[in-house]
C-alpha positions as a Markdown table, in Angstrom:
| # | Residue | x | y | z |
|---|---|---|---|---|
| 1 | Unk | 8.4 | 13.9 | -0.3 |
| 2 | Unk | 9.4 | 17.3 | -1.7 |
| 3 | Unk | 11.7 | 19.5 | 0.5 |
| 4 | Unk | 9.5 | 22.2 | 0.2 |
| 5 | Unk | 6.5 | 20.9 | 1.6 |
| 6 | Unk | 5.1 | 22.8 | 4.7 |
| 7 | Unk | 5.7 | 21.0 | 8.1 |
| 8 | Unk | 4.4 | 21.8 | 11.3 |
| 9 | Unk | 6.6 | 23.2 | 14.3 |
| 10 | Unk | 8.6 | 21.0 | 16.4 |
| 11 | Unk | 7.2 | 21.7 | 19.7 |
| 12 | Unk | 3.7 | 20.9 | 18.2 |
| 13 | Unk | 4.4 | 17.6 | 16.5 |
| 14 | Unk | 6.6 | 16.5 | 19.6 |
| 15 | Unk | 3.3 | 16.9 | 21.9 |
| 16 | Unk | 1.2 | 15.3 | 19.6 |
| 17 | Unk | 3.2 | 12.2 | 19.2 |
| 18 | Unk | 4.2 | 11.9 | 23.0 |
| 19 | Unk | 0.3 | 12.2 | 23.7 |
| 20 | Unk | -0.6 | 9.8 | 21.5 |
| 21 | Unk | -3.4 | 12.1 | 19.7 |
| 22 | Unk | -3.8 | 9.6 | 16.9 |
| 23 | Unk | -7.4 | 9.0 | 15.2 |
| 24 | Unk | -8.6 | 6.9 | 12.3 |
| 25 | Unk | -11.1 | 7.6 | 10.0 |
| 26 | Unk | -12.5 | 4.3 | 8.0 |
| 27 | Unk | -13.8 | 5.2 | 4.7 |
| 28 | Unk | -16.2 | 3.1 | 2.9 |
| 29 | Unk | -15.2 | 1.6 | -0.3 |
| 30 | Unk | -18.6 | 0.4 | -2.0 |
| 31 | Unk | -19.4 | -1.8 | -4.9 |
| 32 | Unk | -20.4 | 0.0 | -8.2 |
| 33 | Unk | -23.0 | -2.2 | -9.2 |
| 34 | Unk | -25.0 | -3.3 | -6.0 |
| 35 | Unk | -23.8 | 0.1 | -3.7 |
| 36 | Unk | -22.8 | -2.5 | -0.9 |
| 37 | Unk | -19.7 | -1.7 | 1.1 |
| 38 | Unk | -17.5 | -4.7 | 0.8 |
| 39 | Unk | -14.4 | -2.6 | 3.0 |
| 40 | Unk | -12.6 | 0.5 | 4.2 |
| 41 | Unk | -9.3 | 2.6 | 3.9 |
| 42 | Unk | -8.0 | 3.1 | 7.1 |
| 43 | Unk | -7.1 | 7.1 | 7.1 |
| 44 | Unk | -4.4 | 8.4 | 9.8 |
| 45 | Unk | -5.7 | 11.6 | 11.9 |
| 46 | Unk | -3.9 | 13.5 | 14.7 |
| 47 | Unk | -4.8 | 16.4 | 17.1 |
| 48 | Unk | -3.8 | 19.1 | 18.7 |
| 49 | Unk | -4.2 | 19.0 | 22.6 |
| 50 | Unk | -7.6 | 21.5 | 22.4 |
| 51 | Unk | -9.0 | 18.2 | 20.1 |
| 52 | Unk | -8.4 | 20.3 | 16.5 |
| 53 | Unk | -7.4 | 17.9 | 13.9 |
| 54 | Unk | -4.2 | 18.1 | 12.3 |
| 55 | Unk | -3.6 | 17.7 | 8.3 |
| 56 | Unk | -2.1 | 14.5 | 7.5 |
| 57 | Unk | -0.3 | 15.8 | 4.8 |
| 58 | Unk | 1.6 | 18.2 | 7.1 |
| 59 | Unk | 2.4 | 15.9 | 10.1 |
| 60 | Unk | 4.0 | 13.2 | 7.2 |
| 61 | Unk | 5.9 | 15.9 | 5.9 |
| 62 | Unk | 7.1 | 16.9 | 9.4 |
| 63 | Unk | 8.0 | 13.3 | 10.2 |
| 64 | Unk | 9.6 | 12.5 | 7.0 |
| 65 | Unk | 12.4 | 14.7 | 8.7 |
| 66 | Unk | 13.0 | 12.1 | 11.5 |
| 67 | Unk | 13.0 | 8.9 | 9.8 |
| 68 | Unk | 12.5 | 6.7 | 13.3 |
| 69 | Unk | 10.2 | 9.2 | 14.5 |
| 70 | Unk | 8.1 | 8.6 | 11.2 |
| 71 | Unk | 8.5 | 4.5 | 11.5 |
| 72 | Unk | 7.4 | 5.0 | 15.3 |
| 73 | Unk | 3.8 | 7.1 | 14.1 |
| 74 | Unk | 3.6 | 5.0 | 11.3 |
| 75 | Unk | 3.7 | 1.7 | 13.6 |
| 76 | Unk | 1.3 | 3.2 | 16.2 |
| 77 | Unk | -1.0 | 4.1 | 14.0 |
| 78 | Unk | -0.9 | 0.9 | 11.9 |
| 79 | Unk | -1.9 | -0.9 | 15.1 |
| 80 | Unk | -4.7 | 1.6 | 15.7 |
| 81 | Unk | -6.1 | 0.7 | 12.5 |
| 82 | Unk | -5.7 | -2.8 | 12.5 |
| 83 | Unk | -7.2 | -3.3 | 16.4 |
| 84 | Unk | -10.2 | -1.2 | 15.8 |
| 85 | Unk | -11.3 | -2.2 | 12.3 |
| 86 | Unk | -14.7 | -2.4 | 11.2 |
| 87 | Unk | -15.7 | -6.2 | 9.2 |
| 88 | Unk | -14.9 | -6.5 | 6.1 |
| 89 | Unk | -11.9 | -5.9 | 3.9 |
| 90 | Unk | -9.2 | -3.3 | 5.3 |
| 91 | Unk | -7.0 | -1.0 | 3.2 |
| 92 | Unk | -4.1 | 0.8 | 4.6 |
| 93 | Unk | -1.8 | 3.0 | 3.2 |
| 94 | Unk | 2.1 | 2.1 | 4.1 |
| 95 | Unk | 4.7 | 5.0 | 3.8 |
| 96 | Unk | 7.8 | 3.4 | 1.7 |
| 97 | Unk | 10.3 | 5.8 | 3.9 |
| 98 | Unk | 8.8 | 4.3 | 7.7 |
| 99 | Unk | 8.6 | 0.8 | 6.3 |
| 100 | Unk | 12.4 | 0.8 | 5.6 |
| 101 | Unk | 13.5 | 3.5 | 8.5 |
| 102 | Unk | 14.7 | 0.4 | 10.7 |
| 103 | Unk | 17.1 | -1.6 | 8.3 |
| 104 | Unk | 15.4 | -4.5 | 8.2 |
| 105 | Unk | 15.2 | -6.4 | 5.5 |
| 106 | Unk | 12.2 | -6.5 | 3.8 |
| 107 | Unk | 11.0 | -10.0 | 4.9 |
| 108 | Unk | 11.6 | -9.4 | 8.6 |
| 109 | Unk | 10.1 | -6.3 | 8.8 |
| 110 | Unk | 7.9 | -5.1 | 11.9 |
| 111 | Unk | 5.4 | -4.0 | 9.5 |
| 112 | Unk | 5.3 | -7.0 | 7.9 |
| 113 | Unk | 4.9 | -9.0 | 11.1 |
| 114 | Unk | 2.1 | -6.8 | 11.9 |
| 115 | Unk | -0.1 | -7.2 | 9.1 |
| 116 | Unk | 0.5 | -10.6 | 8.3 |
| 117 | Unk | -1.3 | -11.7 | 11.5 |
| 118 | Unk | -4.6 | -10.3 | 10.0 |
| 119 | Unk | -7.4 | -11.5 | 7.6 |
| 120 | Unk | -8.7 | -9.3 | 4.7 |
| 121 | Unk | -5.8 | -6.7 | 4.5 |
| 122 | Unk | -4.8 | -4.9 | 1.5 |
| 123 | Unk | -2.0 | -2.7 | 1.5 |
| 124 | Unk | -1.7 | 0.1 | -0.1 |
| 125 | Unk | 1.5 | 1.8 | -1.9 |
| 126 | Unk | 1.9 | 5.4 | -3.4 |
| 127 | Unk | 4.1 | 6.0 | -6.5 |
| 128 | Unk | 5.5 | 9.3 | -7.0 |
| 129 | Unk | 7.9 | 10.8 | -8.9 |
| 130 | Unk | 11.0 | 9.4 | -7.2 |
| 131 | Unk | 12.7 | 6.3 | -8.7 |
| 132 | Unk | 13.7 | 5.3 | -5.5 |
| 133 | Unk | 10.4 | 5.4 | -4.2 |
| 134 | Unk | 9.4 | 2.7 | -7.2 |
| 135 | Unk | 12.2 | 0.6 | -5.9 |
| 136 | Unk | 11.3 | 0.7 | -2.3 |
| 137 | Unk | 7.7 | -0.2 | -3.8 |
| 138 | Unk | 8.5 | -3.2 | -6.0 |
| 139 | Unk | 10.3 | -4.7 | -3.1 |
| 140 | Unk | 7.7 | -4.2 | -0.4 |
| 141 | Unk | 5.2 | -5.6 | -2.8 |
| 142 | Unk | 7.2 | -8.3 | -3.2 |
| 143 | Unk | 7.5 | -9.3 | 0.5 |
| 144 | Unk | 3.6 | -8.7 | 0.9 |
| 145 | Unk | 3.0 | -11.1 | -2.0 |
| 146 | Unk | 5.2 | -13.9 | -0.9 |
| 147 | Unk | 2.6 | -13.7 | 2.1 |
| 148 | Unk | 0.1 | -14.0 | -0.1 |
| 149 | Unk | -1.4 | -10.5 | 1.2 |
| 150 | Unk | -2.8 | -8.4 | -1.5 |
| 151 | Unk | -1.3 | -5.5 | -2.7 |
| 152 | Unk | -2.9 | -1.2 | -4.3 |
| 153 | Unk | -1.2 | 1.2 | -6.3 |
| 154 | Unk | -2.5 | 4.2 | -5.0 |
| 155 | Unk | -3.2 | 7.6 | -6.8 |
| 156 | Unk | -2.9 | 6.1 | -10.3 |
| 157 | Unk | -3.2 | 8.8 | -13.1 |
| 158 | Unk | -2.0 | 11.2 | -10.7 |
| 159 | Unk | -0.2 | 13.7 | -13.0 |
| 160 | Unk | 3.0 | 13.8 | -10.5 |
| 161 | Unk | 2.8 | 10.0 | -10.1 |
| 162 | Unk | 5.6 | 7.5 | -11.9 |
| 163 | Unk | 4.1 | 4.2 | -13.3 |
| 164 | Unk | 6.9 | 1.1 | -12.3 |
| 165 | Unk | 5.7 | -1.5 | -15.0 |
| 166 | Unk | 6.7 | -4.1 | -12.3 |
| 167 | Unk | 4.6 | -2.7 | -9.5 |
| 168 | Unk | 1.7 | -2.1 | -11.8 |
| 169 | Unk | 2.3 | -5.9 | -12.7 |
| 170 | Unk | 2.2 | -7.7 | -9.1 |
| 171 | Unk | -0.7 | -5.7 | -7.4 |
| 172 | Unk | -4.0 | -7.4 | -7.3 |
| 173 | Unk | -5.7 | -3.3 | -6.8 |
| 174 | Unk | -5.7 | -0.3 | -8.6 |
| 175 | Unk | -7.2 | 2.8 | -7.6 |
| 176 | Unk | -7.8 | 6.1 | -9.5 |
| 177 | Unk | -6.8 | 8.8 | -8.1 |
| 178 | Unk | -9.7 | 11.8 | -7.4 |
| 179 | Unk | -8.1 | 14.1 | -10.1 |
| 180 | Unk | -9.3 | 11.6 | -12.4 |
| 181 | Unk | -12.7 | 13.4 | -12.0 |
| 182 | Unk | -11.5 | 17.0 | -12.6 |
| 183 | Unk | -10.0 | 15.7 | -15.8 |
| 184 | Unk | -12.8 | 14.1 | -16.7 |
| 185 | Unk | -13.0 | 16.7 | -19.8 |
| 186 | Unk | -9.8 | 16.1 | -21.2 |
| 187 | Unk | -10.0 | 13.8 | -23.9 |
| 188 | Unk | -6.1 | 13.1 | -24.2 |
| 189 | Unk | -5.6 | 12.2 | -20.2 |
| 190 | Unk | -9.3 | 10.1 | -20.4 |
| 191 | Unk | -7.7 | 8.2 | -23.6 |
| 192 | Unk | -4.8 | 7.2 | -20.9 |
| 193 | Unk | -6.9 | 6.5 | -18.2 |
| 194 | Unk | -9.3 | 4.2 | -20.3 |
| 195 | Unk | -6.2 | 2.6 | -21.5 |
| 196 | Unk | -4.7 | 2.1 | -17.3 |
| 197 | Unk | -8.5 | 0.7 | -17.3 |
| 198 | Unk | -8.4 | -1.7 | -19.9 |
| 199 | Unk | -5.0 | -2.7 | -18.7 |
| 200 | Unk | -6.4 | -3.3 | -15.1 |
| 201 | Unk | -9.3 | -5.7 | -16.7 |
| 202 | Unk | -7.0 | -7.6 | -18.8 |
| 203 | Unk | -5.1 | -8.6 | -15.7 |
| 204 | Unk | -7.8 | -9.1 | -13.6 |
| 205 | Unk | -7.3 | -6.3 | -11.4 |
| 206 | Unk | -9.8 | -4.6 | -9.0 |
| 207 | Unk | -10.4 | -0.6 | -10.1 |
| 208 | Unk | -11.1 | 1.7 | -7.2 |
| 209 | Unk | -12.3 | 5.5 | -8.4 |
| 210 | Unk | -11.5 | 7.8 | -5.6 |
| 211 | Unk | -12.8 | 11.2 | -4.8 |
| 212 | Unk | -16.3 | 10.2 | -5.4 |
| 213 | Unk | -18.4 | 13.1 | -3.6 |
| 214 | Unk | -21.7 | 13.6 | -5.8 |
| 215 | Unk | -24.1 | 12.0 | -8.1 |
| 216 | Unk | -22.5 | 13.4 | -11.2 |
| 217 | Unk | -18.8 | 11.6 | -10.0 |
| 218 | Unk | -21.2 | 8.5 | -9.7 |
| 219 | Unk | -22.1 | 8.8 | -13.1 |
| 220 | Unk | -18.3 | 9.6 | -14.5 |
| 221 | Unk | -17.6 | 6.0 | -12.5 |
| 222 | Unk | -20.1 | 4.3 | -14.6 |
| 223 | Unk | -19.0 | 5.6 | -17.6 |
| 224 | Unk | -15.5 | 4.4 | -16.8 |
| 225 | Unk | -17.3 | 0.8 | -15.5 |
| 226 | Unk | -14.8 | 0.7 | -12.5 |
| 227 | Unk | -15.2 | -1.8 | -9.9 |
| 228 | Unk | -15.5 | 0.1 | -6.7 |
| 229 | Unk | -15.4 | 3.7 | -5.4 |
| 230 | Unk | -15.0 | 5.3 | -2.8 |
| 231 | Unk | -15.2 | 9.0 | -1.4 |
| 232 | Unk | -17.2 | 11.4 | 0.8 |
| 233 | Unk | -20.5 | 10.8 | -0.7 |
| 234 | Unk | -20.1 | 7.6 | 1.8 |
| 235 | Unk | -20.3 | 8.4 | 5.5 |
| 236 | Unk | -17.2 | 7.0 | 7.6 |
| 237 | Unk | -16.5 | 6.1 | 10.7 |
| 238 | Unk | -14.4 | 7.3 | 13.3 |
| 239 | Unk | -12.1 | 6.2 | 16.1 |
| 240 | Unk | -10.3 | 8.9 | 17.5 |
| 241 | Unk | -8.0 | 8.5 | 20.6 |
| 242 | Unk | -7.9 | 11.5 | 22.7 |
| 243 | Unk | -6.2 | 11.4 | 26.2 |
């Protein structure tokens, strides 16, 4: 998380976390070939107390200042997403920083008791540019697959993203991340993406394209012959929870 990131005052994030404005947003993550949705990603919201939603990006940055405070919204809204889940498969994202704010060791973690009690989960990880974020990856990942729940690397091909060889190795998912599609014209950063591709294939891992928003992304997914996608073009549900 870099230290320069905007966060959101005190007083306001307090409020929203003692009133429990959390939301989720479910979005749709559809088969390429067939256009049937076969799952969602479970997406963290929050609101102000008029009901005005809140960017994620900023609250995260904001909590990421309070380390329990972060594993506390993290766990709330973990069980938010997990309780009121549509059928099918369910991805959700897991901050490395709240998974390890309590000490616990990686096997014994609440996070891990929580989602090892459900069916169809796949958890998704985000590699950035910090080496000990890679660590902290690797040895979630590890714990998940012991479980035998199924593991994403997130954003891949972001340009501020770090590829861990090991990481890349044990997940069973790998999405693209949406800047994939404004790069599309680039022929040296589509050479490495068609090679992340081909290296997905070859061991049998599932490809996610994000970002998808229009017919012409659509087409760019095709091209690439990904697996699923997954963006706005696809309406998604909401559960918001506003006392």
């Amino acid at each position: 998380m870099s230290a320069s990131a905007p966060v959101l005052s005190r007083l306001m994030l307090l409020e929203m976390i003692q009133a429990g404005r959390f939301g989720v947003e479910y979005q749709p993550i559809v088969k390429l070939s067939s256009n049937e949705v076969i799952g969602y990603e479970a997406l963290s919201r929050f609101y102000t107390h008029l009901g005005e939603s809140l960017r994620p990006d900023l609250v995260y940055a904001s909590l990421h200042e309070n380390p329990i405070t972060l594993f506390q919204v993290e766990y709330a809204q973990k069980e938010l997403q997990l309780a009121e889940r549509p059928s099918g498969q369910l991805f959700v994202n897991l901050d490395q920083d709240a998974f390890f704010a309590v000490g616990a060791e990686a096997h014994n973690n609440p996070f891990i008791e929580l989602i090892r009690c459900q069916d169809n989960v796949v958890v998704e990880l985000i590699e950035n540019s910090e080496i000990n974020d890679a660590i902290m990856s690797l040895s979630m990942i590890e714990a998940f697959d012991a479980l035998g729940i199924e593991t994403a690397l997130d954003d891949l091909c972001h340009p501020h993203s770090m590829i861990s060889v090991s990481v890349l190795q044990l997940v069973k998912w790998v999405k693209l991340d949406r800047c994939v599609l404004r790069m599309v014209k680039n022929p040296v950063f589509m050479a490495f993406v068609r090679q992340m591709i081909g290296f997905a294939r070859a061991t049998n891992k599932k490809i996610v394209l994000e970002g998808i928003e229009t017919e012409a992304d659509l087409e760019v997914a095709r091209q690439l012959e990904v697996d699923y996608v997954q963006g706005f073009l696809y309406r998604p549900q909401f559960i918001n929870k506003l006392p």
